[in-house]
PDB file of N, CA, C, O and CB in Angstrom:
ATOM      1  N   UNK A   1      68.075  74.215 308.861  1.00  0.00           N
ATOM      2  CA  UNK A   1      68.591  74.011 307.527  1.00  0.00           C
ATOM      3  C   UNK A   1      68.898  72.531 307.334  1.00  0.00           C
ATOM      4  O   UNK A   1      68.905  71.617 308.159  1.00  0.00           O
ATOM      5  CB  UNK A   1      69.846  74.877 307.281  1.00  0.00           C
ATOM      6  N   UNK A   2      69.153  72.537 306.011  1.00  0.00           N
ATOM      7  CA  UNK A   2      69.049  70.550 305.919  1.00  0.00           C
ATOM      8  C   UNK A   2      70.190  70.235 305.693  1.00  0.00           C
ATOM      9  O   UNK A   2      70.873  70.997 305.009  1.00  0.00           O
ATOM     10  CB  UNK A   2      68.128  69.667 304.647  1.00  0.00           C
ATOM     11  N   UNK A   3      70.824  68.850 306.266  1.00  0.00           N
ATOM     12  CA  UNK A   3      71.996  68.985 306.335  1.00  0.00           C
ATOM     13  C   UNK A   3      72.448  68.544 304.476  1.00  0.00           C
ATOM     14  O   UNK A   3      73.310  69.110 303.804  1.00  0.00           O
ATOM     15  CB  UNK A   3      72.544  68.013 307.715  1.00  0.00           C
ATOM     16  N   UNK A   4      71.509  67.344 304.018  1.00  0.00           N
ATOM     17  CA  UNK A   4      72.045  67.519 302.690  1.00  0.00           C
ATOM     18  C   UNK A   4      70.602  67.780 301.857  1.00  0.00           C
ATOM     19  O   UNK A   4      69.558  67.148 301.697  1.00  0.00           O
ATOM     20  CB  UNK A   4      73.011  66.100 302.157  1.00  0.00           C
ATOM     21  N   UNK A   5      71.279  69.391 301.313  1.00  0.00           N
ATOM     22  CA  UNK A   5      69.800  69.928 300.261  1.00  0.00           C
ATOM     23  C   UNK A   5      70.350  69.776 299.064  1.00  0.00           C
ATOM     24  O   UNK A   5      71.405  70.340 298.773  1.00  0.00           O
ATOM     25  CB  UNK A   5      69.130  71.683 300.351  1.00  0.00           C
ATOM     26  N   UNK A   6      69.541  68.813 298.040  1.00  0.00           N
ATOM     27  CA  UNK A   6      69.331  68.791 296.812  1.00  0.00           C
ATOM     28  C   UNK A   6      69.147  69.419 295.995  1.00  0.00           C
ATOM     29  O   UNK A   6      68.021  69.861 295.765  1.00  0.00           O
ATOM     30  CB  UNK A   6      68.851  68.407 296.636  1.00  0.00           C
ATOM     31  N   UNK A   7      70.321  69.717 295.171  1.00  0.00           N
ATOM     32  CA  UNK A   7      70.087  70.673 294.472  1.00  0.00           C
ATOM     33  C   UNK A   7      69.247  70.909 293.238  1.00  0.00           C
ATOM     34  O   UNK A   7      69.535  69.836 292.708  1.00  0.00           O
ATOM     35  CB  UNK A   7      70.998  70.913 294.306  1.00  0.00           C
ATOM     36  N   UNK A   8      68.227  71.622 292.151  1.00  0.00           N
ATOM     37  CA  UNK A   8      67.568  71.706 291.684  1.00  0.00           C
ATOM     38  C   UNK A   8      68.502  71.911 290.418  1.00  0.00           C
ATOM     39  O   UNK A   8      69.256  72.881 290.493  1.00  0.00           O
ATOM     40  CB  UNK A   8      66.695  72.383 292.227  1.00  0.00           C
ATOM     41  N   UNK A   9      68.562  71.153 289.284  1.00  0.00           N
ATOM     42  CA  UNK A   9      69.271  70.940 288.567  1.00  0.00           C
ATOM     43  C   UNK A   9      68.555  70.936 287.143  1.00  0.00           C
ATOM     44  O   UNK A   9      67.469  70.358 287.104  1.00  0.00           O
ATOM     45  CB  UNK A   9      69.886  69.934 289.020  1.00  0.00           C
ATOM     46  N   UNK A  10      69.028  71.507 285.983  1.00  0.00           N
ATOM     47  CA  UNK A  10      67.785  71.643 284.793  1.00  0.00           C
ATOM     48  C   UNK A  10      68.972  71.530 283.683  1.00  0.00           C
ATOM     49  O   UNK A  10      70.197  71.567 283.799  1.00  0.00           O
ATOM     50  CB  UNK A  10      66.604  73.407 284.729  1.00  0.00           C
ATOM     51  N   UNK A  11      68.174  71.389 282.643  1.00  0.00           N
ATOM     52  CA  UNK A  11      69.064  71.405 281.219  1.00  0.00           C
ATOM     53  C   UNK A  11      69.070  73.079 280.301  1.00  0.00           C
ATOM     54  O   UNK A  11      68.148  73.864 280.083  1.00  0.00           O
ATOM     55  CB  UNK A  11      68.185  70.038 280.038  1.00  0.00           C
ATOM     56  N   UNK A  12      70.322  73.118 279.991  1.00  0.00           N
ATOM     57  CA  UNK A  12      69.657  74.706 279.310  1.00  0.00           C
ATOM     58  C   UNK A  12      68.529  74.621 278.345  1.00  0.00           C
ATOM     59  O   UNK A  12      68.634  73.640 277.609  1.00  0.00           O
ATOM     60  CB  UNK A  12      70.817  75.580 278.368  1.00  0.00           C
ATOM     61  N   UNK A  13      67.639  75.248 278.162  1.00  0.00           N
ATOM     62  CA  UNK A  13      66.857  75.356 277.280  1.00  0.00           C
ATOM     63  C   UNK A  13      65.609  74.436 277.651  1.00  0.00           C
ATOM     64  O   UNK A  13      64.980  73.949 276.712  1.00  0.00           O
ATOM     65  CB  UNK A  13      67.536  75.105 276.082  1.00  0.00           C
ATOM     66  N   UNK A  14      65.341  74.256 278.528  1.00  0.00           N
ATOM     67  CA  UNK A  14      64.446  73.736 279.783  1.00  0.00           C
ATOM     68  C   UNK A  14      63.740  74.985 280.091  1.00  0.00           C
ATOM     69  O   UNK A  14      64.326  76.003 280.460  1.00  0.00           O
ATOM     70  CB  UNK A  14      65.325  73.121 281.194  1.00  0.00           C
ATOM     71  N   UNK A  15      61.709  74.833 279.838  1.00  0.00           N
ATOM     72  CA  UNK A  15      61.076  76.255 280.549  1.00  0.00           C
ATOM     73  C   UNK A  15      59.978  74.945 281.586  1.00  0.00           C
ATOM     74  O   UNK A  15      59.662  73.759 281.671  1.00  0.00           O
ATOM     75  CB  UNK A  15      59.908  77.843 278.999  1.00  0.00           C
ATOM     76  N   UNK A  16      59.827  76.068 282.072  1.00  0.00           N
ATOM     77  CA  UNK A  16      58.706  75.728 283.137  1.00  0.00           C
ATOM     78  C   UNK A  16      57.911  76.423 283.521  1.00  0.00           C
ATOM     79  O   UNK A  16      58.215  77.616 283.515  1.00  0.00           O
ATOM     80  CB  UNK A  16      59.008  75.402 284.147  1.00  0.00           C
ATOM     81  N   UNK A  17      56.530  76.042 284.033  1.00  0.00           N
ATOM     82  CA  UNK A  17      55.539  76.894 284.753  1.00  0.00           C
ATOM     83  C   UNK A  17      55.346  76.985 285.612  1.00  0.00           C
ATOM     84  O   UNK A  17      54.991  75.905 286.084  1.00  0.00           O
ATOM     85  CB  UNK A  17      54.692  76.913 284.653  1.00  0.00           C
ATOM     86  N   UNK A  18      55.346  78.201 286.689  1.00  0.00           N
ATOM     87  CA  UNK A  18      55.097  77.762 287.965  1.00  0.00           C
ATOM     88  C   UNK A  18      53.650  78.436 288.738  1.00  0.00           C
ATOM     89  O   UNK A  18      53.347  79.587 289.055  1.00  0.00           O
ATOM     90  CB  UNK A  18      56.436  78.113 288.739  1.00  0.00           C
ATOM     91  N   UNK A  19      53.112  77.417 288.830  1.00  0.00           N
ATOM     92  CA  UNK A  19      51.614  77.161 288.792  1.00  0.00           C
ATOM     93  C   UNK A  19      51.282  78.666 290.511  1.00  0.00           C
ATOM     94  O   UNK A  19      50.114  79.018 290.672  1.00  0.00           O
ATOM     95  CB  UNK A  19      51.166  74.694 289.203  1.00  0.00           C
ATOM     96  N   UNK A  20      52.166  79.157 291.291  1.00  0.00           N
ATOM     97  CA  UNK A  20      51.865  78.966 291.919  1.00  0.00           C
ATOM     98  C   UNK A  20      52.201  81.085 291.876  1.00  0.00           C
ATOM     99  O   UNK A  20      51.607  81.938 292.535  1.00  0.00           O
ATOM    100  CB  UNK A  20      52.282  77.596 292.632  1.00  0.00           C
ATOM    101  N   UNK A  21      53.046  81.230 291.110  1.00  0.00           N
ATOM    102  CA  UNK A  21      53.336  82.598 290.586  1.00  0.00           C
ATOM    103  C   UNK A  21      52.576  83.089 289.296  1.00  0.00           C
ATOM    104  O   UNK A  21      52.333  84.260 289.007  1.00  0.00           O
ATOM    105  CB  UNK A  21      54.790  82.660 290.297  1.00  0.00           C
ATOM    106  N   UNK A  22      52.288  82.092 288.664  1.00  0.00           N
ATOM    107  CA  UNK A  22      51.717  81.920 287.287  1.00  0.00           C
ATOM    108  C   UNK A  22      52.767  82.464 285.868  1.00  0.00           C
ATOM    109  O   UNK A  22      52.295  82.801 284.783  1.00  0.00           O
ATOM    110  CB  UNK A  22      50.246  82.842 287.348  1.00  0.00           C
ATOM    111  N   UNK A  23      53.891  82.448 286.123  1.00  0.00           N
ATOM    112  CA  UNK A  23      55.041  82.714 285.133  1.00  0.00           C
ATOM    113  C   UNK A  23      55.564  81.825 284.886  1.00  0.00           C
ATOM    114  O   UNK A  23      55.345  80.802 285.535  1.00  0.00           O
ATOM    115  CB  UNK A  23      55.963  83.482 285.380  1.00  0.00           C
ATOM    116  N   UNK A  24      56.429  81.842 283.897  1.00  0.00           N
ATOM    117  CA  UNK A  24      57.348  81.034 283.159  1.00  0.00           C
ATOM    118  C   UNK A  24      58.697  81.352 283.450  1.00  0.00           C
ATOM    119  O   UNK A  24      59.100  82.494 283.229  1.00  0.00           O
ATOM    120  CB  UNK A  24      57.140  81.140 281.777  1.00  0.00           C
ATOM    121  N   UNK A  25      59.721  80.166 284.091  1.00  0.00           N
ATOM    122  CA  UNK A  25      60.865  80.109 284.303  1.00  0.00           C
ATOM    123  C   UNK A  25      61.488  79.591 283.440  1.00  0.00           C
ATOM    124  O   UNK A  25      60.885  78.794 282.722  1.00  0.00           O
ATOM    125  CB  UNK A  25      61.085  79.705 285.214  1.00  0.00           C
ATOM    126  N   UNK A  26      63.321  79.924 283.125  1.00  0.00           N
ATOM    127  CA  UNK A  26      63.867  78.913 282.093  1.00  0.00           C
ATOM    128  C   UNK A  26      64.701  78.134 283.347  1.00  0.00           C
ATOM    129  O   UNK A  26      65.492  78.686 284.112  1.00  0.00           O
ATOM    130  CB  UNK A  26      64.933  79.660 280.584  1.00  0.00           C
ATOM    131  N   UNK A  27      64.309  76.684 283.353  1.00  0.00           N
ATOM    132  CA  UNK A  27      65.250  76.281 284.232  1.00  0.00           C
ATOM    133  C   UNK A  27      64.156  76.183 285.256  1.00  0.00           C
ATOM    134  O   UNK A  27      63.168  76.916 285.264  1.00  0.00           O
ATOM    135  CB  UNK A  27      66.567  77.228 284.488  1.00  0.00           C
ATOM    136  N   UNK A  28      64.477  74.935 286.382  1.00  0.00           N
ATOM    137  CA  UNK A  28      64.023  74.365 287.470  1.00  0.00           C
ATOM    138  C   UNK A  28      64.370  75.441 288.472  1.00  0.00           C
ATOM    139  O   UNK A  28      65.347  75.226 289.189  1.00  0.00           O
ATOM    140  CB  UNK A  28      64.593  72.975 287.715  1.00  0.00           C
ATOM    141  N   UNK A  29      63.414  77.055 288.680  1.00  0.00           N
ATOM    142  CA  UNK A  29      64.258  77.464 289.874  1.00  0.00           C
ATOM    143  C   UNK A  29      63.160  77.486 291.047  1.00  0.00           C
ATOM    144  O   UNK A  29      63.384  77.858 292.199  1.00  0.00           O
ATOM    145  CB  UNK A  29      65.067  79.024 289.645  1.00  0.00           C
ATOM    146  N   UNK A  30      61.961  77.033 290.558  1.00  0.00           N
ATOM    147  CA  UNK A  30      61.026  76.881 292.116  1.00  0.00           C
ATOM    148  C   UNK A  30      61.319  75.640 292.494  1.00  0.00           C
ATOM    149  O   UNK A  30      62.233  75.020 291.951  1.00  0.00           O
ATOM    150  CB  UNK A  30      59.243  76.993 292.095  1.00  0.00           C
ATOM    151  N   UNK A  31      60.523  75.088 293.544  1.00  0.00           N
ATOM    152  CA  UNK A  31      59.872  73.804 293.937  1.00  0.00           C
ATOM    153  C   UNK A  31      59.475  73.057 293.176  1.00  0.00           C
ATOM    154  O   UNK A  31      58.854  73.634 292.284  1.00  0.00           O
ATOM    155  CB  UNK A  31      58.977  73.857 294.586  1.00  0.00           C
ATOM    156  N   UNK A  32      59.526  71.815 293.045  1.00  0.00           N
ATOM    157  CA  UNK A  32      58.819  70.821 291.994  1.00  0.00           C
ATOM    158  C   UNK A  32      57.889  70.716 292.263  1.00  0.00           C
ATOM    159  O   UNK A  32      57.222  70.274 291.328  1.00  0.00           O
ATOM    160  CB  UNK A  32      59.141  69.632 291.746  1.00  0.00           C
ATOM    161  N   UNK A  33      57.153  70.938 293.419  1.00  0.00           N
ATOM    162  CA  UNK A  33      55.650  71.008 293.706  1.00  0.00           C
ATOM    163  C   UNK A  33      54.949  72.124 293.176  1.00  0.00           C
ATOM    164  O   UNK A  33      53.724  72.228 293.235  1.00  0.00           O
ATOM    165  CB  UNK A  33      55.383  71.026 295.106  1.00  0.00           C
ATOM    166  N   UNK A  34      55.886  73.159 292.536  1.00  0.00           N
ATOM    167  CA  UNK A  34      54.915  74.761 292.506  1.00  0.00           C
ATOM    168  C   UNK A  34      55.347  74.797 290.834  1.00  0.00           C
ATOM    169  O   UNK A  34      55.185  75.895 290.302  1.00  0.00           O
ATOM    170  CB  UNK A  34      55.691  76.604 293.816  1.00  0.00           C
ATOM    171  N   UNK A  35      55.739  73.984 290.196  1.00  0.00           N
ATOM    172  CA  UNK A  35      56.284  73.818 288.990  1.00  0.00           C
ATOM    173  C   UNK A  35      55.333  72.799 287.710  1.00  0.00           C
ATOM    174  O   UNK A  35      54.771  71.744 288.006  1.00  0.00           O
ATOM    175  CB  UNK A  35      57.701  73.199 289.412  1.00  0.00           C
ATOM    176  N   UNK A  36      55.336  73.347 286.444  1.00  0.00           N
ATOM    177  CA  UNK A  36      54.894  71.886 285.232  1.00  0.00           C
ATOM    178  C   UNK A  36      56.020  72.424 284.226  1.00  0.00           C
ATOM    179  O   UNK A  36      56.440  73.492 283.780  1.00  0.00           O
ATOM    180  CB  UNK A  36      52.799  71.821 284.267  1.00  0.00           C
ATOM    181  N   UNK A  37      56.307  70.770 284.118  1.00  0.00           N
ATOM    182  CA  UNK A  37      57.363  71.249 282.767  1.00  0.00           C
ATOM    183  C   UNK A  37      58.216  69.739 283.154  1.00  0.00           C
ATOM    184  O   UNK A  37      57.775  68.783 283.792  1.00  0.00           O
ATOM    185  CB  UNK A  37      58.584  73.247 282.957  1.00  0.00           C
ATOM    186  N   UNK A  38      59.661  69.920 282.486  1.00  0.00           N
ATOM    187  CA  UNK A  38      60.209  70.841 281.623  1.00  0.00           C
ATOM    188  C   UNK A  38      58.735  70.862 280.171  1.00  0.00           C
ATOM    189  O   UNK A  38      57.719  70.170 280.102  1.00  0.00           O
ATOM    190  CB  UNK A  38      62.087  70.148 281.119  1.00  0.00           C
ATOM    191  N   UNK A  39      59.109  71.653 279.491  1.00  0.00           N
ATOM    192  CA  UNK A  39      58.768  72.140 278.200  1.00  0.00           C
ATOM    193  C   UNK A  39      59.646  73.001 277.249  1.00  0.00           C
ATOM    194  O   UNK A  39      60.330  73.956 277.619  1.00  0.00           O
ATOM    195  CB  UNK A  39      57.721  72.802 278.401  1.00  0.00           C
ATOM    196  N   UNK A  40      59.537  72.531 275.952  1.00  0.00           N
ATOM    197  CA  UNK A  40      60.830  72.464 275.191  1.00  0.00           C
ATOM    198  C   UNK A  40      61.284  74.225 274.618  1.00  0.00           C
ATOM    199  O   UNK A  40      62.299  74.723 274.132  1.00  0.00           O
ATOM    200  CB  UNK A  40      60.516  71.244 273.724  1.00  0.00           C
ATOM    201  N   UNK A  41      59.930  74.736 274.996  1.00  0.00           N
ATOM    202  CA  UNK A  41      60.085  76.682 274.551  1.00  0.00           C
ATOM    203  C   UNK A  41      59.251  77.560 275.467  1.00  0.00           C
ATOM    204  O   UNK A  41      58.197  77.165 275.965  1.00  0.00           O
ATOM    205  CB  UNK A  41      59.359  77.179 272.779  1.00  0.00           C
ATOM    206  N   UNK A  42      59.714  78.651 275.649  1.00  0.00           N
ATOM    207  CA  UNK A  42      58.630  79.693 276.287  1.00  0.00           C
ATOM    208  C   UNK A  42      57.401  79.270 276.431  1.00  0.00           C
ATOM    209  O   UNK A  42      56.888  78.847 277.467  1.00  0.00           O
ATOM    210  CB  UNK A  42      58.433  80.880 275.559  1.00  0.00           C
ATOM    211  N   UNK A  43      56.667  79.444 274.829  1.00  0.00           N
ATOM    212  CA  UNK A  43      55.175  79.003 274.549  1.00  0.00           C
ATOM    213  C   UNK A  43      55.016  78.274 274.776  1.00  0.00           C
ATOM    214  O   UNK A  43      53.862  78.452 275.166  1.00  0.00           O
ATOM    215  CB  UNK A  43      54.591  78.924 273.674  1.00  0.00           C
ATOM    216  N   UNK A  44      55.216  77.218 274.944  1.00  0.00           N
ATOM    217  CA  UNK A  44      54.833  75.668 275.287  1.00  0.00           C
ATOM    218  C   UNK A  44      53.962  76.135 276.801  1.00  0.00           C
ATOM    219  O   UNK A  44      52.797  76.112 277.199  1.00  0.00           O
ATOM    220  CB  UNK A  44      56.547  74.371 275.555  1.00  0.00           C
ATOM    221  N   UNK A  45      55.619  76.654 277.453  1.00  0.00           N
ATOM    222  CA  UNK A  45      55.561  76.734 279.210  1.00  0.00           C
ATOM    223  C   UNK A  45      54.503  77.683 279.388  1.00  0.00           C
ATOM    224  O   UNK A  45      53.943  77.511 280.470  1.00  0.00           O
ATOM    225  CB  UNK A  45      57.064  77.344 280.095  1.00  0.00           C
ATOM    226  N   UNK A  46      54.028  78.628 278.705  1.00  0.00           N
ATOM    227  CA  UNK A  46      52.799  79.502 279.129  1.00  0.00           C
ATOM    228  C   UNK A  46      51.591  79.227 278.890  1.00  0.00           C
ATOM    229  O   UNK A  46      50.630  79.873 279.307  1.00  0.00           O
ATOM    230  CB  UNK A  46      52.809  80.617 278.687  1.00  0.00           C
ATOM    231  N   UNK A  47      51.538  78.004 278.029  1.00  0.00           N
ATOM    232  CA  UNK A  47      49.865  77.303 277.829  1.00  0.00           C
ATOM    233  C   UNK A  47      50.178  75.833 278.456  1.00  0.00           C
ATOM    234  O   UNK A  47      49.626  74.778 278.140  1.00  0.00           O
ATOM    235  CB  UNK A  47      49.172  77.125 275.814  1.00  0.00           C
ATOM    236  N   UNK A  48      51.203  76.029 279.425  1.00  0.00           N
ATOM    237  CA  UNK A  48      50.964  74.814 280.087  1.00  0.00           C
ATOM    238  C   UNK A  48      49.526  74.280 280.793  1.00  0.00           C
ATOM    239  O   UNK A  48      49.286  73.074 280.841  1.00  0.00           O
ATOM    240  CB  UNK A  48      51.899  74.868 281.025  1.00  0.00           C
ATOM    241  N   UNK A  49      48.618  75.256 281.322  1.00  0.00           N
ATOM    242  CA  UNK A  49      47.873  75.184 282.388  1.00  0.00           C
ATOM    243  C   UNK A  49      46.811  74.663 281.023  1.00  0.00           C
ATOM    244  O   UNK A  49      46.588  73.459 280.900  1.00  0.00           O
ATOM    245  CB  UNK A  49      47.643  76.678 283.549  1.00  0.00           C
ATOM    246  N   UNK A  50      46.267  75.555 280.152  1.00  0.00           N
ATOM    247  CA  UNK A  50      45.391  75.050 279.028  1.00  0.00           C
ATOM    248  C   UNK A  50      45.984  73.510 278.145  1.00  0.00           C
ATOM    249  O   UNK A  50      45.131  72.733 277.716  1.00  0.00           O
ATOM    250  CB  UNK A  50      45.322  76.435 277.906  1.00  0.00           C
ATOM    251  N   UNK A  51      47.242  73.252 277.980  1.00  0.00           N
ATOM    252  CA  UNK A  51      47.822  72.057 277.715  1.00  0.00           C
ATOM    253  C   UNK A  51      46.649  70.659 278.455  1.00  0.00           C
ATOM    254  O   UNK A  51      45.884  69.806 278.007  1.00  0.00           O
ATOM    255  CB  UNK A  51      49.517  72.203 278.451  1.00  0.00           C
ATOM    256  N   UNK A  52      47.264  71.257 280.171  1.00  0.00           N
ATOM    257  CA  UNK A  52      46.387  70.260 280.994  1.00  0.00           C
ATOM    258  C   UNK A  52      45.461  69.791 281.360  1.00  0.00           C
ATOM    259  O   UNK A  52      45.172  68.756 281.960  1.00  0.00           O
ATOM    260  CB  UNK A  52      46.377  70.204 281.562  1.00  0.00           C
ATOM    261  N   UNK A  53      44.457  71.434 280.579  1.00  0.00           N
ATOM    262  CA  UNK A  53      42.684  71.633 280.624  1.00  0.00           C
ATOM    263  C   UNK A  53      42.298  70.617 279.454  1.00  0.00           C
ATOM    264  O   UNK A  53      41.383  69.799 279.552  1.00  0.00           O
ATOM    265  CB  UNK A  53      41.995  73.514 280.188  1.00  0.00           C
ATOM    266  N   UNK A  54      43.136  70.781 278.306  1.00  0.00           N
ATOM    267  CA  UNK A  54      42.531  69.671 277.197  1.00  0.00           C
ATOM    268  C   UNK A  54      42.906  68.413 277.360  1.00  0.00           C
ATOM    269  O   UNK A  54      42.061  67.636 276.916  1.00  0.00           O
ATOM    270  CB  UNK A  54      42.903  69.905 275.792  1.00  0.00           C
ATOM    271  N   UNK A  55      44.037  67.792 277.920  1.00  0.00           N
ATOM    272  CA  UNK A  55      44.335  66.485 278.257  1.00  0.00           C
ATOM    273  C   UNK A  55      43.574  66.080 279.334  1.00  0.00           C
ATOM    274  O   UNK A  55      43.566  64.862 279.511  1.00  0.00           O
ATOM    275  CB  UNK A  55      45.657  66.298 278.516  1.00  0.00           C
ATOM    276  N   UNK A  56      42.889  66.795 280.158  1.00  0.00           N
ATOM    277  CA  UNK A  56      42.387  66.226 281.051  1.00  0.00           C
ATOM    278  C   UNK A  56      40.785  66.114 280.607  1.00  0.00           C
ATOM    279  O   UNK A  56      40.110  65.291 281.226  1.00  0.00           O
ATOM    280  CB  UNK A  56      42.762  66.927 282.297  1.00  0.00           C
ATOM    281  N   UNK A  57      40.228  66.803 279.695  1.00  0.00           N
ATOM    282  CA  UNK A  57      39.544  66.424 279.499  1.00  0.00           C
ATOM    283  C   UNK A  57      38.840  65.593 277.820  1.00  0.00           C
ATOM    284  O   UNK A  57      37.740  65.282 277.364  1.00  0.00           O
ATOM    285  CB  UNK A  57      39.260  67.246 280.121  1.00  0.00           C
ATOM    286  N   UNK A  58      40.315  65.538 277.391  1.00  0.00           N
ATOM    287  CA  UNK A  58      40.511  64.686 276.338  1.00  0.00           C
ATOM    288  C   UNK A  58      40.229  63.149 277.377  1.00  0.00           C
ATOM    289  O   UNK A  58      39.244  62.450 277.138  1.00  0.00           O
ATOM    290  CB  UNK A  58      42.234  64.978 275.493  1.00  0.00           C
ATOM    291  N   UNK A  59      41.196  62.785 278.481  1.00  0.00           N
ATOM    292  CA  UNK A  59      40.870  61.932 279.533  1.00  0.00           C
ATOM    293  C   UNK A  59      39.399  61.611 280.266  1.00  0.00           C
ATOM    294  O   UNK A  59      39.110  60.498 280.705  1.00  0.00           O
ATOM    295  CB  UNK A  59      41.647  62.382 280.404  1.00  0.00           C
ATOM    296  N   UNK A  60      38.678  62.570 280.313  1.00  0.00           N
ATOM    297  CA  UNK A  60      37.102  62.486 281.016  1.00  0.00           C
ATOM    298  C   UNK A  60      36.380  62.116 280.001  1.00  0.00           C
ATOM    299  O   UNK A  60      35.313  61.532 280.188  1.00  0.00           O
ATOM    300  CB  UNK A  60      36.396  63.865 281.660  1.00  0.00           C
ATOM    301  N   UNK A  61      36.754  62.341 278.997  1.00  0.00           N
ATOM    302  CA  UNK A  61      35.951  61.875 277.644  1.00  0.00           C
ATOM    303  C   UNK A  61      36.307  60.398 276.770  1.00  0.00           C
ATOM    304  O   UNK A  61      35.571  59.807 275.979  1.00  0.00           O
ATOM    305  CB  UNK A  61      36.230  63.099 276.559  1.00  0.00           C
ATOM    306  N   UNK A  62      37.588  60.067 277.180  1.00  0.00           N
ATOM    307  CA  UNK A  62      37.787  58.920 276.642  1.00  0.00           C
ATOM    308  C   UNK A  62      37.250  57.491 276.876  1.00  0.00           C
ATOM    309  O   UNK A  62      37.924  56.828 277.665  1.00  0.00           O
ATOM    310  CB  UNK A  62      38.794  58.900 276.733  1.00  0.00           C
ATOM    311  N   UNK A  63      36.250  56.937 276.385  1.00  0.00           N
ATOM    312  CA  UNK A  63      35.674  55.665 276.158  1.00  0.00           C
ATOM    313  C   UNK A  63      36.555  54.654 277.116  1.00  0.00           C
ATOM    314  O   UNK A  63      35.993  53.857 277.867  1.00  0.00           O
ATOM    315  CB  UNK A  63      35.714  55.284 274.518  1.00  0.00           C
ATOM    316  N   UNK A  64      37.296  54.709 277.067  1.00  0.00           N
ATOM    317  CA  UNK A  64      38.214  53.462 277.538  1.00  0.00           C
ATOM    318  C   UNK A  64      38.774  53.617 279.381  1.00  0.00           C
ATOM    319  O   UNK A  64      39.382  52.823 280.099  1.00  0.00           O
ATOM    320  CB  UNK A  64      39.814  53.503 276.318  1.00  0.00           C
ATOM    321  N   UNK A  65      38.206  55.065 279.652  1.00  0.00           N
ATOM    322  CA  UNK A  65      38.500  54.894 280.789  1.00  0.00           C
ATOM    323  C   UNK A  65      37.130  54.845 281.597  1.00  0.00           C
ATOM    324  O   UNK A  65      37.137  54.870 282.828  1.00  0.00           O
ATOM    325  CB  UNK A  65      39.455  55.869 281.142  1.00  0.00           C
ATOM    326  N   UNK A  66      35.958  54.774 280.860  1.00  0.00           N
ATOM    327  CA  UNK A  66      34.788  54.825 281.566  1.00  0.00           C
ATOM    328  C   UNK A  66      33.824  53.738 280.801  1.00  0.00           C
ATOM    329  O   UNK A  66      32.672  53.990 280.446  1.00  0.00           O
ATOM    330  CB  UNK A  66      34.219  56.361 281.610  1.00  0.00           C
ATOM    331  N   UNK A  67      34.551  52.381 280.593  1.00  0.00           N
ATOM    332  CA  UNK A  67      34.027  50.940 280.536  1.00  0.00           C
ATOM    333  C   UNK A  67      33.162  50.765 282.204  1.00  0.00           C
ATOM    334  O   UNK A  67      33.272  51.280 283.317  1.00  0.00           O
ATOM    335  CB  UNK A  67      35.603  49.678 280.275  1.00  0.00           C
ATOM    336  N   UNK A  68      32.268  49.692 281.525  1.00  0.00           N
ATOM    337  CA  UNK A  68      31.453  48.948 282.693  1.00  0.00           C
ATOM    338  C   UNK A  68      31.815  47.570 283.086  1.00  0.00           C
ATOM    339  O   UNK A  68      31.134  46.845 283.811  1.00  0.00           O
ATOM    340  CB  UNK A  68      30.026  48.837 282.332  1.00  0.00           C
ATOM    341  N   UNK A  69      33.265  47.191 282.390  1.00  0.00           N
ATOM    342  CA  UNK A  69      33.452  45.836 282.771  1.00  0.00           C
ATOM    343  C   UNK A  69      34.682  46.476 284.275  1.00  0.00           C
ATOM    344  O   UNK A  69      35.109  45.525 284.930  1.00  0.00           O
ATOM    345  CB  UNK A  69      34.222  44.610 281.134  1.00  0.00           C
ATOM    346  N   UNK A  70      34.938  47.188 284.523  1.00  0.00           N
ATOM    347  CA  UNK A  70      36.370  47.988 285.664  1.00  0.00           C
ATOM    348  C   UNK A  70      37.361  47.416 285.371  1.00  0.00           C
ATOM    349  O   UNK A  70      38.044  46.770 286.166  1.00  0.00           O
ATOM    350  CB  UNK A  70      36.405  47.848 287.409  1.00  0.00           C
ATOM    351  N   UNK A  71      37.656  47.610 283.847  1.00  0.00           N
ATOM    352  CA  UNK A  71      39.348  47.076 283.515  1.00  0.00           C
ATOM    353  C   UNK A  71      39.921  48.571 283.122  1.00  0.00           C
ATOM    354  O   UNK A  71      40.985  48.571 282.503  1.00  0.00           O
ATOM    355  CB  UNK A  71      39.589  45.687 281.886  1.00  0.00           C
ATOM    356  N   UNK A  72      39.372  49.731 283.395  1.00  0.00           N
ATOM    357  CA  UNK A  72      39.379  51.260 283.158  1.00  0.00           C
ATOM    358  C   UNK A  72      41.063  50.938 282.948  1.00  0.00           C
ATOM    359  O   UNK A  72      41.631  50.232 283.782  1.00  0.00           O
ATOM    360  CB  UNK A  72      38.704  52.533 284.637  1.00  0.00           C
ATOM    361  N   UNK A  73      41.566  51.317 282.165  1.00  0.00           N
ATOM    362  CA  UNK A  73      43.226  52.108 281.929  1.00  0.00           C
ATOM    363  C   UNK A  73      44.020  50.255 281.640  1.00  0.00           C
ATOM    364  O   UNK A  73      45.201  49.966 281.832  1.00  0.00           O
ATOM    365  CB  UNK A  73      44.128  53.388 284.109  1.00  0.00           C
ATOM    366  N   UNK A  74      43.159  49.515 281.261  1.00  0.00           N
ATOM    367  CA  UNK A  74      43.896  48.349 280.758  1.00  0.00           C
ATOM    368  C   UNK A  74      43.622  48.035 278.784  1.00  0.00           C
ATOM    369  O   UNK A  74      42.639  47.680 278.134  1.00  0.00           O
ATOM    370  CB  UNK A  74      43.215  46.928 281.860  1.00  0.00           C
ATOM    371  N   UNK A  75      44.920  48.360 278.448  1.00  0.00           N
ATOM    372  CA  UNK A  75      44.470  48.154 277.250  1.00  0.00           C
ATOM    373  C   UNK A  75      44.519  46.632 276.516  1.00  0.00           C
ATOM    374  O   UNK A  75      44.079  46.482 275.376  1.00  0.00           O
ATOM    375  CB  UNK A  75      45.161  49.088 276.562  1.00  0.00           C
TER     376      UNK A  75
END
């Protein structure tokens, strides 16, 4: 056991996803590794995973990170 464990601490009205159960928690009660969020409502926290499917590939698609001069992510 650890001698000092950190406690996992959240705001009320704080949801989260935990990627690793595939549910929605209110409040930080997994691992921050098995967790996305905070997010500000339920719904938010249950299309977290599709949230990340379109930003990421809003990101694979964006012009500015796939320049030929390699200043990628300098604006």
């Amino acid at each position: 056991m650890a001698l000092f464990k950190r406690k996992t601490v959240g705001k009320p009205g704080e949801w989260f996803f935990n990627v690793e159960t595939g549910t929605v928690e209110e409040g930080p009660q997994s691992p921050g590794k098995n967790r996305m969020g905070p997010y500000a409502s339920r719904e938010e926290a249950a299309q977290a995973l599709e949230t990340a499917r379109e930003r990421t590939s809003e990101w694979e698609n964006d012009p500015r990170w796939h320049d030929k001069g390699g200043n990628a992510g300098r604006g």
